[in-house]
mmCIF file of the N, C-alpha and C atoms, coordinates in Angstrom:
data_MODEL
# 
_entry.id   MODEL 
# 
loop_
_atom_site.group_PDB 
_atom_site.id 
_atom_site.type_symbol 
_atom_site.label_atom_id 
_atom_site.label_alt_id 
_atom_site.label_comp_id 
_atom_site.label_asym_id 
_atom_site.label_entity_id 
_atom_site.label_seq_id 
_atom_site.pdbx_PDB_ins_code 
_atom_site.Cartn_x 
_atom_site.Cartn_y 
_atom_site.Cartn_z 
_atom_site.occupancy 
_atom_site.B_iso_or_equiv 
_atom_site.pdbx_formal_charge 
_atom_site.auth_seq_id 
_atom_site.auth_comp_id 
_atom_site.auth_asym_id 
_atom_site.auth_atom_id 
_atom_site.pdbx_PDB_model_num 
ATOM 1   N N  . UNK A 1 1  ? -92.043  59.047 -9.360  1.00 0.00 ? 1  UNK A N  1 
ATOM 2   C CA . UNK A 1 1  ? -91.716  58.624 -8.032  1.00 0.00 ? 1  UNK A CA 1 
ATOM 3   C C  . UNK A 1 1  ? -90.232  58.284 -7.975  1.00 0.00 ? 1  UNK A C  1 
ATOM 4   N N  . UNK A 1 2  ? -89.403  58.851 -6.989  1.00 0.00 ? 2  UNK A N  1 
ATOM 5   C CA . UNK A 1 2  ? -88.188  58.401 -6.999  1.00 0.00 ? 2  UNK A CA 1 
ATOM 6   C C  . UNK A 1 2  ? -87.759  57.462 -5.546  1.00 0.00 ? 2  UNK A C  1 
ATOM 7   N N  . UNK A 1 3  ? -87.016  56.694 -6.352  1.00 0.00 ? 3  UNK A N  1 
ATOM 8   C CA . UNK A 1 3  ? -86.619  55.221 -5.073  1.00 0.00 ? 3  UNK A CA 1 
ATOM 9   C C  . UNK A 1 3  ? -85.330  55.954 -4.718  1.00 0.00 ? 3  UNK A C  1 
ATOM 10  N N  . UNK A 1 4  ? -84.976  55.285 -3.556  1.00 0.00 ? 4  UNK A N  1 
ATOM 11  C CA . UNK A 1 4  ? -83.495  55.523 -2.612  1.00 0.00 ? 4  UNK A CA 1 
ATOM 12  C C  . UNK A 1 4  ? -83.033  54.251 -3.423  1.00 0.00 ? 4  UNK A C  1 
ATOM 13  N N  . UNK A 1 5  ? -82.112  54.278 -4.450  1.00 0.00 ? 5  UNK A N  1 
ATOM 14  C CA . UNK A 1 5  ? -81.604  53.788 -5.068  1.00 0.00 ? 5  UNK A CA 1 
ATOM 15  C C  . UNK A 1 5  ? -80.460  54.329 -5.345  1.00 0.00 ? 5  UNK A C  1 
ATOM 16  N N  . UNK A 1 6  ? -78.828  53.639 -5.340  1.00 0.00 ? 6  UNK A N  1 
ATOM 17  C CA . UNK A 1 6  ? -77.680  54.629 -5.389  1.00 0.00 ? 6  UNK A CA 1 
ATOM 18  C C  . UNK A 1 6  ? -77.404  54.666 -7.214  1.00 0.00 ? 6  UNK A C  1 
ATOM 19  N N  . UNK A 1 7  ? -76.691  56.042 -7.171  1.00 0.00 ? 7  UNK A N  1 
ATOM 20  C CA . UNK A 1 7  ? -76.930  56.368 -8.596  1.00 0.00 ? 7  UNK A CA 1 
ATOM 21  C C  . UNK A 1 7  ? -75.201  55.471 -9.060  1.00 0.00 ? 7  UNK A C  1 
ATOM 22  N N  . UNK A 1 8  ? -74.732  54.730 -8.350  1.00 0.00 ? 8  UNK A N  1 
ATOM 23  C CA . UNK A 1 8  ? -73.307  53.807 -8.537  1.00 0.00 ? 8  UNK A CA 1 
ATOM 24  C C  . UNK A 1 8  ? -73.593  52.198 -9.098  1.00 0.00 ? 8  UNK A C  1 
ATOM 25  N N  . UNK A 1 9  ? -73.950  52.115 -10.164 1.00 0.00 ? 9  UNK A N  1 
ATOM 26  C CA . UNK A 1 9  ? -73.803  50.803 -10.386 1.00 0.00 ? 9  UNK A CA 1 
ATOM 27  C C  . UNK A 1 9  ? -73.148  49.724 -10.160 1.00 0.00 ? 9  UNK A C  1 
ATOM 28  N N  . UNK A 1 10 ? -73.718  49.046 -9.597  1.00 0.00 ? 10 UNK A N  1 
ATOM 29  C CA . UNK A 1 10 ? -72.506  48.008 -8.501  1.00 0.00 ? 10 UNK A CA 1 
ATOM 30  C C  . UNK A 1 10 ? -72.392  46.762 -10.030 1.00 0.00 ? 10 UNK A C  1 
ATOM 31  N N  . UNK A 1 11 ? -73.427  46.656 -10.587 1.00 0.00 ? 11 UNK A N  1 
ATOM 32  C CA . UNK A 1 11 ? -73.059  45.714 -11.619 1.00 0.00 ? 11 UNK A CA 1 
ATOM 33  C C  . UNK A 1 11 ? -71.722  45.525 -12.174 1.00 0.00 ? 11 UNK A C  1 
ATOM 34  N N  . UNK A 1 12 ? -71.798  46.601 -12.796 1.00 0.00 ? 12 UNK A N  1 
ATOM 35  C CA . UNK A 1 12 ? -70.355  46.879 -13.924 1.00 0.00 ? 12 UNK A CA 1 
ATOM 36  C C  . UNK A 1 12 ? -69.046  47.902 -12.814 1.00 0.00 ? 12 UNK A C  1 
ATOM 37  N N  . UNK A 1 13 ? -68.438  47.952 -12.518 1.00 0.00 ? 13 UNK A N  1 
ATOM 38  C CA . UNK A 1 13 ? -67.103  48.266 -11.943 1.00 0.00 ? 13 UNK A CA 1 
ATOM 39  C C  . UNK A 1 13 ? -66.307  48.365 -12.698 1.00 0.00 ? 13 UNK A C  1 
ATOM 40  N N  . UNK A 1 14 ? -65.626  49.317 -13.288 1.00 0.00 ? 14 UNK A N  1 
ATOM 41  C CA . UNK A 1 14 ? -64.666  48.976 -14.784 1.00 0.00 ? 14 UNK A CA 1 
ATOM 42  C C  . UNK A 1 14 ? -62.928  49.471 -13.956 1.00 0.00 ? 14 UNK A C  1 
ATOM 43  N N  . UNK A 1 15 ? -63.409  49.847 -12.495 1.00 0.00 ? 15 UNK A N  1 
ATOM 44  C CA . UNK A 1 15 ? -62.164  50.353 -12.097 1.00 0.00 ? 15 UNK A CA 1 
ATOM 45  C C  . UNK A 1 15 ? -61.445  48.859 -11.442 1.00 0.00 ? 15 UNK A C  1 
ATOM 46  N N  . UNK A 1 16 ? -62.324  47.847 -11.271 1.00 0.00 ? 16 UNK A N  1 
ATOM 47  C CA . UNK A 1 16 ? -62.186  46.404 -10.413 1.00 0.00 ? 16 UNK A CA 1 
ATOM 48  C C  . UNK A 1 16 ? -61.072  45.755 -11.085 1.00 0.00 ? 16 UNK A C  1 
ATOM 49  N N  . UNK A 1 17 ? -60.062  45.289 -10.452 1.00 0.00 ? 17 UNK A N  1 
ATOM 50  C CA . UNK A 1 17 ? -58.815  44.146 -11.081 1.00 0.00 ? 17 UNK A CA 1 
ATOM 51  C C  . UNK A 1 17 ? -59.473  42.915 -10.548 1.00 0.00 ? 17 UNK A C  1 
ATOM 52  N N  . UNK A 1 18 ? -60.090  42.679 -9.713  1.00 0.00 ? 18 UNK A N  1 
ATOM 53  C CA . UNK A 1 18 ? -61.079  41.222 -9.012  1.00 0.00 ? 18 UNK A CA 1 
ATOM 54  C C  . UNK A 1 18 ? -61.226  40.553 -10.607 1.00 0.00 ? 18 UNK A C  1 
ATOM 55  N N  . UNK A 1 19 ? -60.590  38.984 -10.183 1.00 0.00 ? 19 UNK A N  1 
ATOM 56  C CA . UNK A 1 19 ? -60.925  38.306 -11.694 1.00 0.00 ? 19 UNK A CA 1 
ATOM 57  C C  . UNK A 1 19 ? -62.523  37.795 -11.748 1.00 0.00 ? 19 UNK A C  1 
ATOM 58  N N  . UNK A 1 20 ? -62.712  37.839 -13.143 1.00 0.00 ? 20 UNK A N  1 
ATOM 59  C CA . UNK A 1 20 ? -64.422  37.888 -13.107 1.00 0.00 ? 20 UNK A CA 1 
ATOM 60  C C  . UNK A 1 20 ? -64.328  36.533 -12.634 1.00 0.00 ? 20 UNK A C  1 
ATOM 61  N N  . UNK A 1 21 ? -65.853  36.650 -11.988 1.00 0.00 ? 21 UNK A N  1 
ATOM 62  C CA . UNK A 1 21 ? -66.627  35.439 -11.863 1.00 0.00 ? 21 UNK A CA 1 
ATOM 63  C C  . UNK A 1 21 ? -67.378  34.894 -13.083 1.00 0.00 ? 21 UNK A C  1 
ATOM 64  N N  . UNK A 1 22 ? -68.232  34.039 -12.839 1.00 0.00 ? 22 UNK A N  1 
ATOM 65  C CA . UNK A 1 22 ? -68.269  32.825 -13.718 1.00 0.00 ? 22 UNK A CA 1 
ATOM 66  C C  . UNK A 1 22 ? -69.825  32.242 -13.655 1.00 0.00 ? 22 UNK A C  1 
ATOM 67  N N  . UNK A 1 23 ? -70.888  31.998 -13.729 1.00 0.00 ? 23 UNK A N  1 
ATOM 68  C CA . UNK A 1 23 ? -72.127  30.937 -13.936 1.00 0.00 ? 23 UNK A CA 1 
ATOM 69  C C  . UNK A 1 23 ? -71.722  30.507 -14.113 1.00 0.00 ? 23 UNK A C  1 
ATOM 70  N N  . UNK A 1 24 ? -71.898  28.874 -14.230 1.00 0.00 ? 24 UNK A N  1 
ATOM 71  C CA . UNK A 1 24 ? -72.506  28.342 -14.336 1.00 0.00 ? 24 UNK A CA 1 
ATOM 72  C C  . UNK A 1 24 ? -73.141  27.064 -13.919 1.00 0.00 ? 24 UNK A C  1 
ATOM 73  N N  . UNK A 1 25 ? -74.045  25.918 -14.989 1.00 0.00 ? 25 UNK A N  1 
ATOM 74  C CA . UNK A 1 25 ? -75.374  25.954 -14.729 1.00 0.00 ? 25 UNK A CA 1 
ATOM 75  C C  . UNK A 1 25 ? -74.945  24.141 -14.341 1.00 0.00 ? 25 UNK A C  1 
ATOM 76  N N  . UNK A 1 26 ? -75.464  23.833 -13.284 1.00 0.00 ? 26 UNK A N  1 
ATOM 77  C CA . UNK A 1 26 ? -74.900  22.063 -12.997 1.00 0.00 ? 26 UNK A CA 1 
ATOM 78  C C  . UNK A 1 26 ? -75.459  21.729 -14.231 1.00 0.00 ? 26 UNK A C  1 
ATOM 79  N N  . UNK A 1 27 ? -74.601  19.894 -14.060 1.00 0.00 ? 27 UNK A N  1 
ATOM 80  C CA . UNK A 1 27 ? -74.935  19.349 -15.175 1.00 0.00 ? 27 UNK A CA 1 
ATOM 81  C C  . UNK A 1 27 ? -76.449  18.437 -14.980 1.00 0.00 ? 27 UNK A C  1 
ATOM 82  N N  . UNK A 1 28 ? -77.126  18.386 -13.822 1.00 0.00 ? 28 UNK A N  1 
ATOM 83  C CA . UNK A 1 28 ? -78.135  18.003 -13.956 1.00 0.00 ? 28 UNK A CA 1 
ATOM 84  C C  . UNK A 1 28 ? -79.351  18.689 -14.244 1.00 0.00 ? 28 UNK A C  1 
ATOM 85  N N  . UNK A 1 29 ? -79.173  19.934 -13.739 1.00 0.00 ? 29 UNK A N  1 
ATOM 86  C CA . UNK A 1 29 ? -80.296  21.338 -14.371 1.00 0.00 ? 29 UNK A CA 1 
ATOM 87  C C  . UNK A 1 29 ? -79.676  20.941 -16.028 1.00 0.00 ? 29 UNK A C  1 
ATOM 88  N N  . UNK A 1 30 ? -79.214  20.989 -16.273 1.00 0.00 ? 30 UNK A N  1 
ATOM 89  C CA . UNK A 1 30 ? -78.760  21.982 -18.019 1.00 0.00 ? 30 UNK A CA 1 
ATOM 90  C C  . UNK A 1 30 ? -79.621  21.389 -18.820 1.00 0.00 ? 30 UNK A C  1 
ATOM 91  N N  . UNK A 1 31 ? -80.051  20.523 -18.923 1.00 0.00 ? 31 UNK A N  1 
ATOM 92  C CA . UNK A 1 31 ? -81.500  19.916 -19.831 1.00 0.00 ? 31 UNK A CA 1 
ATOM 93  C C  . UNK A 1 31 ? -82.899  20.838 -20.063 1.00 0.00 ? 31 UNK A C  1 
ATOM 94  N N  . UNK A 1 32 ? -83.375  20.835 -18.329 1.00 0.00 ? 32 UNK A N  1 
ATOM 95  C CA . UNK A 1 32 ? -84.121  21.361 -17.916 1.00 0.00 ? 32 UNK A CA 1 
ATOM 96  C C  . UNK A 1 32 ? -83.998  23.012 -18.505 1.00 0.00 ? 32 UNK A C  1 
ATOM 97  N N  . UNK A 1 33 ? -82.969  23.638 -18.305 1.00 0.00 ? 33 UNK A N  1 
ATOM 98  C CA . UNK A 1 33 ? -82.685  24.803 -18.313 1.00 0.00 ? 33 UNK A CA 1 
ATOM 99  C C  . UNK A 1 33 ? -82.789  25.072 -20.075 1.00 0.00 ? 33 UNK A C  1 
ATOM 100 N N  . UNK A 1 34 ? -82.098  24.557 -20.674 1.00 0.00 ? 34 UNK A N  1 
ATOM 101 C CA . UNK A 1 34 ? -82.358  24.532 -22.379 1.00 0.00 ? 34 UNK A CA 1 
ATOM 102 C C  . UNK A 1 34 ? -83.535  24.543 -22.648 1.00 0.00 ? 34 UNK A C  1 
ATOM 103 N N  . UNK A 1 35 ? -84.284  23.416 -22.149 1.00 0.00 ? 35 UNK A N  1 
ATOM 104 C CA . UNK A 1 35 ? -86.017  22.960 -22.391 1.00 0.00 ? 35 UNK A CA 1 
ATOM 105 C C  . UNK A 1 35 ? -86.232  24.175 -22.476 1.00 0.00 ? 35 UNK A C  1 
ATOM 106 N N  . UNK A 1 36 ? -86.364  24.805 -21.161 1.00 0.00 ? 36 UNK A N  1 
ATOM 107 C CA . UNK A 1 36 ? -87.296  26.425 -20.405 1.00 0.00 ? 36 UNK A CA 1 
ATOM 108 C C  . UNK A 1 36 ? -86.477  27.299 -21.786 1.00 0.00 ? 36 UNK A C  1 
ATOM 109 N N  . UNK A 1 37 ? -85.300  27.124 -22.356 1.00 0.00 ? 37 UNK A N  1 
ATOM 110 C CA . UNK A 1 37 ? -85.196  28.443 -22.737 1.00 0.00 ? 37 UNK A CA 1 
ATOM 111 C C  . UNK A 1 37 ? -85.652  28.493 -24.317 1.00 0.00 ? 37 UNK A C  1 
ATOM 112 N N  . UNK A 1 38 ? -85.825  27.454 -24.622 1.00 0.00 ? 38 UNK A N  1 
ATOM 113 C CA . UNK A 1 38 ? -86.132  26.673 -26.165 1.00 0.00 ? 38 UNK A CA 1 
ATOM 114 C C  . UNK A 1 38 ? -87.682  27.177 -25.818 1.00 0.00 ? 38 UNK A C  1 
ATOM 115 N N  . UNK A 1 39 ? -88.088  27.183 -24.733 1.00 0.00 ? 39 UNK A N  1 
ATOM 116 C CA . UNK A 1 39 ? -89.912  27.128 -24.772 1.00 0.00 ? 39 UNK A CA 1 
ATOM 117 C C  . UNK A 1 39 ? -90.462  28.466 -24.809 1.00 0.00 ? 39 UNK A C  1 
ATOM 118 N N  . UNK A 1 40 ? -89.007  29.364 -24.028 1.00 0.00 ? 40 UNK A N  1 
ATOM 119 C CA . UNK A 1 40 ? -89.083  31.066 -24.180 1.00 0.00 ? 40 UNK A CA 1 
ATOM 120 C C  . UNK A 1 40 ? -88.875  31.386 -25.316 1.00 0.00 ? 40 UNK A C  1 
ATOM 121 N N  . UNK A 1 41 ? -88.005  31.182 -26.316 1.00 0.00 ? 41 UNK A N  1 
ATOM 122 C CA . UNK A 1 41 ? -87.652  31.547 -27.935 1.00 0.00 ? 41 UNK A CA 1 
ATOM 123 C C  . UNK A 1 41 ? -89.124  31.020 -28.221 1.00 0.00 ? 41 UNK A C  1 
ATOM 124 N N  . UNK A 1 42 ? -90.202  30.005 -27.814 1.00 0.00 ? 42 UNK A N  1 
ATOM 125 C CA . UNK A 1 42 ? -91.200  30.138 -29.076 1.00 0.00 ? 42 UNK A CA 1 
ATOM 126 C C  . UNK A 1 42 ? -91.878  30.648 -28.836 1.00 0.00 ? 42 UNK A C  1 
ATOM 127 N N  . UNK A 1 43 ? -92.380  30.631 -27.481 1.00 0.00 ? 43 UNK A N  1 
ATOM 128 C CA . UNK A 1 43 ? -93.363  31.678 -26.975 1.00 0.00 ? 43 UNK A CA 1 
ATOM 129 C C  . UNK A 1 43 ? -93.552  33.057 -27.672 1.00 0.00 ? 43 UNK A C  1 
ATOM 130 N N  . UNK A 1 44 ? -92.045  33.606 -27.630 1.00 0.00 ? 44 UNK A N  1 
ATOM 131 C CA . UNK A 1 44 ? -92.187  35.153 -28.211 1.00 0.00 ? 44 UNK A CA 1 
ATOM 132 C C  . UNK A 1 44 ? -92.036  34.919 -29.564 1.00 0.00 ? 44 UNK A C  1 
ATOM 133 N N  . UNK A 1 45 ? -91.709  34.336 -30.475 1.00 0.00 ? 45 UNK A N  1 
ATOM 134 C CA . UNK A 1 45 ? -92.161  34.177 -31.804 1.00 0.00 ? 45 UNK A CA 1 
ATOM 135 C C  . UNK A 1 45 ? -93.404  33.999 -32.092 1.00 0.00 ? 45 UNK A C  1 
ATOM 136 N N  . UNK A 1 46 ? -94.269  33.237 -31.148 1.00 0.00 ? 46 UNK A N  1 
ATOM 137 C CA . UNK A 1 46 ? -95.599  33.017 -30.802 1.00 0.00 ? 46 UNK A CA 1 
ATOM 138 C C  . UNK A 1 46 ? -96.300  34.559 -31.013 1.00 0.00 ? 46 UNK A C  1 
ATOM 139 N N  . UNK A 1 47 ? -95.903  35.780 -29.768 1.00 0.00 ? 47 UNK A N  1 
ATOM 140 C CA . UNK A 1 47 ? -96.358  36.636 -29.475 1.00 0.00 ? 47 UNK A CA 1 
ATOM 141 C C  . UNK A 1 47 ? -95.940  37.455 -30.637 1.00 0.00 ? 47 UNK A C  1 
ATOM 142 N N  . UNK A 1 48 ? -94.985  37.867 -31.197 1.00 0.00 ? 48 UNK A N  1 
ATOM 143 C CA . UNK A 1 48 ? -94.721  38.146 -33.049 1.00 0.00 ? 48 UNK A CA 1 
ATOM 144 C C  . UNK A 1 48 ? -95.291  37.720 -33.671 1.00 0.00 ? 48 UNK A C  1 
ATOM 145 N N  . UNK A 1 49 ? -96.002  36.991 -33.679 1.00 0.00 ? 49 UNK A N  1 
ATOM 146 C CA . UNK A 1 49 ? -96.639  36.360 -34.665 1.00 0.00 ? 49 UNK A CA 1 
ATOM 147 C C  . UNK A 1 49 ? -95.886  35.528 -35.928 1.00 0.00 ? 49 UNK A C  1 
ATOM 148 N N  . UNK A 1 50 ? -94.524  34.996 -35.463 1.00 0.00 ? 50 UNK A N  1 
ATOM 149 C CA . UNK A 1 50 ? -93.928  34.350 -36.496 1.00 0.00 ? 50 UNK A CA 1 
ATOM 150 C C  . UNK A 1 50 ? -94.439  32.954 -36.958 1.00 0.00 ? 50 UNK A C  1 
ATOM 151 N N  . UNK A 1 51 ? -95.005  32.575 -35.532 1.00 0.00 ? 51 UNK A N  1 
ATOM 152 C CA . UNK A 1 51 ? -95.794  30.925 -35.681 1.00 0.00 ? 51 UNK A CA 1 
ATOM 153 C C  . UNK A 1 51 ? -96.908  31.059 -35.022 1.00 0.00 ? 51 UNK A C  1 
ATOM 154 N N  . UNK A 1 52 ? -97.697  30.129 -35.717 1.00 0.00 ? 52 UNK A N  1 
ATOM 155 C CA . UNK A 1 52 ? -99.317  29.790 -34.953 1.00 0.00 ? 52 UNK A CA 1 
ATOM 156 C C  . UNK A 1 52 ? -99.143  28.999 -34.195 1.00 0.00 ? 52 UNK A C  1 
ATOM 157 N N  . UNK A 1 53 ? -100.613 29.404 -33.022 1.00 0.00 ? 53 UNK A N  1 
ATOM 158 C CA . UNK A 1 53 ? -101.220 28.632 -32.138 1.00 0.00 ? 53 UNK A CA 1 
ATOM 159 C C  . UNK A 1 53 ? -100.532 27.162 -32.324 1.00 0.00 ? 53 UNK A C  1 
ATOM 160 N N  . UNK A 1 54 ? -100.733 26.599 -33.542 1.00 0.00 ? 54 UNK A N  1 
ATOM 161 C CA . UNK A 1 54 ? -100.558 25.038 -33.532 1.00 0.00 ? 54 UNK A CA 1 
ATOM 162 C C  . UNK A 1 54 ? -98.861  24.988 -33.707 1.00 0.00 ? 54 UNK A C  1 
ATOM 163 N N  . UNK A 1 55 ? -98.279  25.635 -34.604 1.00 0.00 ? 55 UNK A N  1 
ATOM 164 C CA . UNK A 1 55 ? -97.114  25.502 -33.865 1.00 0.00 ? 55 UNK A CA 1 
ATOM 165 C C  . UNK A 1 55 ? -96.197  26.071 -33.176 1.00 0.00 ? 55 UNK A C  1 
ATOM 166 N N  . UNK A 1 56 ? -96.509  26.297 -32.022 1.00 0.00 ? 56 UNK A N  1 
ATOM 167 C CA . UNK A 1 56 ? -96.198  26.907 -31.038 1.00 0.00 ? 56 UNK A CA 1 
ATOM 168 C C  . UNK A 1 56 ? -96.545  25.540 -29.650 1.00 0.00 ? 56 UNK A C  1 
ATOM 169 N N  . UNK A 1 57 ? -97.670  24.396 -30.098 1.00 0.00 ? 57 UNK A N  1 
ATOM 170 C CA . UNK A 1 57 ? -98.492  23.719 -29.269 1.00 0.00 ? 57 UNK A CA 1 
ATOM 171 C C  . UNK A 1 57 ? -96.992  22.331 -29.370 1.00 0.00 ? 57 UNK A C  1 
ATOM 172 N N  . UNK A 1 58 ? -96.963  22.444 -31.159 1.00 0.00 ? 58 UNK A N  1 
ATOM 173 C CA . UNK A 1 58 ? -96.221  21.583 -31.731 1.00 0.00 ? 58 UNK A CA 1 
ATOM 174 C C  . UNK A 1 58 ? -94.569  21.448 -30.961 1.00 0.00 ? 58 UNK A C  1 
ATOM 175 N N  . UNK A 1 59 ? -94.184  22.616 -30.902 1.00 0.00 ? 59 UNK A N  1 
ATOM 176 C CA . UNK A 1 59 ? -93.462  22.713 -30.618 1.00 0.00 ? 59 UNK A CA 1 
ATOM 177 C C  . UNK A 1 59 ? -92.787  22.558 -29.085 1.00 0.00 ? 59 UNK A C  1 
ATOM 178 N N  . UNK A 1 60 ? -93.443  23.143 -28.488 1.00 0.00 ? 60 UNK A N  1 
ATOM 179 C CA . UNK A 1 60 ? -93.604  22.946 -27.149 1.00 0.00 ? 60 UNK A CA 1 
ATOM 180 C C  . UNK A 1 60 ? -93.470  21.331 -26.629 1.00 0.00 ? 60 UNK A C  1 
ATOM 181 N N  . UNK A 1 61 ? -94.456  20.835 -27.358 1.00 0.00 ? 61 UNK A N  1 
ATOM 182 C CA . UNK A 1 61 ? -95.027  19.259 -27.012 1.00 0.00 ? 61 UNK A CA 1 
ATOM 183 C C  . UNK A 1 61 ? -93.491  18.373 -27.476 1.00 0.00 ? 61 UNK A C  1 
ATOM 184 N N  . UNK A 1 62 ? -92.590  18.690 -28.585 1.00 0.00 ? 62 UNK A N  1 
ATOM 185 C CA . UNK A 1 62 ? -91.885  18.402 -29.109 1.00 0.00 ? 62 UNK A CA 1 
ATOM 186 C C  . UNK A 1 62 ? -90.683  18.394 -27.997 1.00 0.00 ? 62 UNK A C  1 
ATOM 187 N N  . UNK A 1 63 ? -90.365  19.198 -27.119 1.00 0.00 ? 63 UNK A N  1 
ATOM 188 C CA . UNK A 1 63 ? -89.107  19.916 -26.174 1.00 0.00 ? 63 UNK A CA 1 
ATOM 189 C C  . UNK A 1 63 ? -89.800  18.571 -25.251 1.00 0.00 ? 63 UNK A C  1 
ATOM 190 N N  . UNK A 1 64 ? -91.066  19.081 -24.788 1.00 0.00 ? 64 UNK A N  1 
ATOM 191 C CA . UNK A 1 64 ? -91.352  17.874 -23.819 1.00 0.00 ? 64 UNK A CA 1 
ATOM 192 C C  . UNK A 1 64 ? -91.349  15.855 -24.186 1.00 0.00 ? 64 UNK A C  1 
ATOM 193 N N  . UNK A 1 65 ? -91.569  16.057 -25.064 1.00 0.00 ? 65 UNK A N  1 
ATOM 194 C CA . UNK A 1 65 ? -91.269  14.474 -25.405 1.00 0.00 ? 65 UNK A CA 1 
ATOM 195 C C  . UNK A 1 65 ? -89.901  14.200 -25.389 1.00 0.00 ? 65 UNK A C  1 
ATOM 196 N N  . UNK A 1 66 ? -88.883  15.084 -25.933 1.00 0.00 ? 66 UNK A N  1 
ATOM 197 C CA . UNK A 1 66 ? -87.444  14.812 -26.125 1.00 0.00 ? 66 UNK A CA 1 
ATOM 198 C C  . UNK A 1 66 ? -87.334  14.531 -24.530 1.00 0.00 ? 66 UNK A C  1 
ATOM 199 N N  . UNK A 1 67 ? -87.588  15.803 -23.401 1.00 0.00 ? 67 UNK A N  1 
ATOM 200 C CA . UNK A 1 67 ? -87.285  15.787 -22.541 1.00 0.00 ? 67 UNK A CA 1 
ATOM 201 C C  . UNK A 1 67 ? -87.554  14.119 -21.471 1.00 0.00 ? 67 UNK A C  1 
ATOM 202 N N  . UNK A 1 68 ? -88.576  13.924 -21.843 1.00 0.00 ? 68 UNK A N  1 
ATOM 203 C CA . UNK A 1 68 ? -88.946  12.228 -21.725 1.00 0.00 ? 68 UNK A CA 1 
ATOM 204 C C  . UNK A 1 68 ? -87.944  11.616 -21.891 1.00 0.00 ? 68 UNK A C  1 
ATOM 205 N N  . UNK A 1 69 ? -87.882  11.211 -23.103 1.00 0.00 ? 69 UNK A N  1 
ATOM 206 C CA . UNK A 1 69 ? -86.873  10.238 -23.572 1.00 0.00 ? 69 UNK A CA 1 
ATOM 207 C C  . UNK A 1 69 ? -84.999  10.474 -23.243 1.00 0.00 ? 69 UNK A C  1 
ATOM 208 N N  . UNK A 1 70 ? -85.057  11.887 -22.889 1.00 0.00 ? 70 UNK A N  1 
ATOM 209 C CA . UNK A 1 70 ? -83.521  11.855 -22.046 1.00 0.00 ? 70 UNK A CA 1 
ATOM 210 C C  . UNK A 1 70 ? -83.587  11.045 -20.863 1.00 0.00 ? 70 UNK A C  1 
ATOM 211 N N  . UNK A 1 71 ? -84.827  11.186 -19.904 1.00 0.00 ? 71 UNK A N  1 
ATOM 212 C CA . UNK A 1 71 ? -84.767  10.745 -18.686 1.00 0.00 ? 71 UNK A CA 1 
ATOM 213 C C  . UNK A 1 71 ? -84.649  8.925  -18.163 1.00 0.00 ? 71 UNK A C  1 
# 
């Protein structure tokens, strides 16, 4: 199936002098945002099978208690 999609990547522009832009993340998300991404790295080690069920539970539970005690 083909989409009306232009075959010009607007992402990357390599002909652009425009100075790049920039993310980023406030300082009151950035906790939050680490937590979520600390919880994505175990998940898929999870799904690899690098760690078990329990720690994967361990771990998780671990991000959330820290996250407690920042607040």
């Amino acid at each position: 199936m083909r989409r009306n999609v232009s075959s010009n990547n607007t992402a990357v522009d390599l002909n652009s002098t425009a100075t790049e832009k920039t993310f980023e993340i406030p300082e009151d998300c950035k906790s939050e945002f680490i937590k979520a991404m600390k919880i994505g790295y175990y998940k898929e080690f999870h799904k690899q099978g690098l760690i078990t069920d329990e720690q994967l539970e361990q771990l998780i539970a671990l991000q959330n208690d820290n996250a407690k005690k920042a607040a």
